[in-house]
matplotlib code that plots the C-alpha trace (Angstrom):
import matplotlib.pyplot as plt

x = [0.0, 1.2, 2.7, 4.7, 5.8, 7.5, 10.0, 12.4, 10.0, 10.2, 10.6, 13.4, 14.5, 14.4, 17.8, 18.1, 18.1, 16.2, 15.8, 12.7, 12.9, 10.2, 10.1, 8.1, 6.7, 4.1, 5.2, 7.5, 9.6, 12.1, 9.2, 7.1, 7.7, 7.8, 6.4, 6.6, 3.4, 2.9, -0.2, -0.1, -3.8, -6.1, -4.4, -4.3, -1.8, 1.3, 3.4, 7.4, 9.8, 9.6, 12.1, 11.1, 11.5, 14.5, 15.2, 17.1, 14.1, 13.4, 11.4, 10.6, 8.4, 9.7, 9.5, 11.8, 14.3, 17.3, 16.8, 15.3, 17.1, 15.4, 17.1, 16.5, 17.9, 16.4, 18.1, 16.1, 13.1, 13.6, 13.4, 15.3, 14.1, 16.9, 15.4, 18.0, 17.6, 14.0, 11.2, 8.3, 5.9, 8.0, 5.5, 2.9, 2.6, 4.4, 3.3, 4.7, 3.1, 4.1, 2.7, 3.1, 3.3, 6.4, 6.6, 8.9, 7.5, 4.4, 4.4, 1.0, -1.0, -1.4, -3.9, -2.2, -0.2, -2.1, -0.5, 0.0, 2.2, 0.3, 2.3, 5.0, 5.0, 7.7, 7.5, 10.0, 9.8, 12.1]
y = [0.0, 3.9, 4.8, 8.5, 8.0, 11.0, 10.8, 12.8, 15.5, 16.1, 19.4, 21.8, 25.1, 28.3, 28.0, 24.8, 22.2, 19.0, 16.9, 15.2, 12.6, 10.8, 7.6, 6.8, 2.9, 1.3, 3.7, 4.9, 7.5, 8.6, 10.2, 12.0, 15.4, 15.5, 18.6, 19.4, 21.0, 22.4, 23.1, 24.4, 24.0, 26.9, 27.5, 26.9, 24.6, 26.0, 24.8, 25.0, 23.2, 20.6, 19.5, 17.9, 14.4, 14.6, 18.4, 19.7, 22.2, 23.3, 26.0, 27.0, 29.7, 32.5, 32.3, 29.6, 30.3, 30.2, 28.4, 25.2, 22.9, 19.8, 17.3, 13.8, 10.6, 8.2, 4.9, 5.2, 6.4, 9.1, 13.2, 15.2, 18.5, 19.8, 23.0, 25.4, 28.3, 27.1, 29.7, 29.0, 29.7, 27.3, 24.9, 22.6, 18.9, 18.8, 16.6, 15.2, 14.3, 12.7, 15.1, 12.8, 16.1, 16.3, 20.5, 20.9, 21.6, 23.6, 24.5, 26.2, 24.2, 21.2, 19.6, 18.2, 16.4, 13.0, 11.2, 12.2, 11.4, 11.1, 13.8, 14.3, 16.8, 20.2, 22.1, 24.9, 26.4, 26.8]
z = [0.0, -0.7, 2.8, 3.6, 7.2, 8.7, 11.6, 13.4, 15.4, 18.8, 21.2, 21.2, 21.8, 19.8, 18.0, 18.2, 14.9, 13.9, 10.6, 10.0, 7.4, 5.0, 3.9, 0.8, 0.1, -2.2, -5.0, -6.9, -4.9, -7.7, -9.1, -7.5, -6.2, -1.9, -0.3, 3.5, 5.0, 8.6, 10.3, 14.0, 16.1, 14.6, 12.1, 8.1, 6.5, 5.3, 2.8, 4.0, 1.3, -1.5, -4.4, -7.8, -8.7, -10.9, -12.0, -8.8, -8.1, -4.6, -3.1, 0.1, 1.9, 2.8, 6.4, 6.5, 3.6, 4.4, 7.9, 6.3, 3.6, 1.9, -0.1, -0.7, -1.3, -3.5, -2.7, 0.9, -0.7, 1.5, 1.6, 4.4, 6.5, 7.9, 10.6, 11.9, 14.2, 14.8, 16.2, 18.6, 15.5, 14.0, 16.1, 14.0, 12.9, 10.1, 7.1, 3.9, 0.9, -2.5, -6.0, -9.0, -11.4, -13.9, -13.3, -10.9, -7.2, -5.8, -1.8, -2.4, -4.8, -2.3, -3.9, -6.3, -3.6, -3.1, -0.8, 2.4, 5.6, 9.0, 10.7, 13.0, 15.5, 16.4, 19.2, 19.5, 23.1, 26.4]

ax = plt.figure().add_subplot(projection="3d")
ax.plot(x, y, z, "-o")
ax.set_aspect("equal")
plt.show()
C-alpha cells in the first residue's frame, strides 16, 4: 500500500536544529515530487519546502528560507528536513506528501499532492 511516514519531530529550543525525514513505500519514490506541510492548532496549512522528482528544483516559503534545507535521497526512498535556528511559530505537525506532477515543485498548490504522511509533530519552546 502507498505509505509516507515522517519521523524525526520532537521538542526543542528556539535555536536549536532538527531533521525530519520521510520515507516513501508502495510507490514509486524517484518520481514523485515531496512537499513538506505544517499546520499548527487553529491554524491553516502551510506549505514549507519541497524538491522535484529529478530536475534539482526546490522551493521554500519564505518564512523559512534560508533556515530550512530539503534534499532527498532516493536509494532510501527518502526526503530530508533539515530545521536550523528554529522559532516558537515554528511549532505545527508537520506533514509530507508525494505530487506525481512532472513540473517541478508547488508548496502552495497542495492539492495536487495526493498522498500524504500522518504527521509528525515540532514544538520549538524553552
Amino acid at each position: 500500500q502507498v505509505q509516507l511516514v515522517e519521523s524525526g519531530g520532537g521538542l526543542v529550543q528556539p535555536g536549536g536544529s532538527l531533521t525530519l525525514s520521510c520515507t516513501g513505500s508502495g510507490f514509486t519514490f524517484d518520481y514523485y515530487a515531496i512537499g513538506w506541510f505544517r499546520q499548527a492548532p487553529g491554524k491553516e496549512r502551510e506549505g514549507v519546502s519541497c524538491i522535484s522528482s529529478s530536475d534539482g528544483i526546490t522551493n521554500y516559503a519564505s518564512s523559512v528560507k534560508g533556515r530550512f534545507t530539503i534534499s532527498r535521497d532516493n536509494a532510501k526512498n527518502t526526503v530530508y528536513l533539515q530545521m536550523n535556528s528554529l522559532k516558537p511559530e515554528d511549532t505545527a505537525v508537520y506533514y509530507c506528501a508525494a505530487d506525481p506532477g512532472s513540473y517541478g515543485c508547488s508548496i502552495t498548490q497542495w492539492p495536487r499532492y495526493h498522498h500524504w504522511g500522518q504527521g509528525t509533530q515540532v514544538t520549538v519552546s524553552s
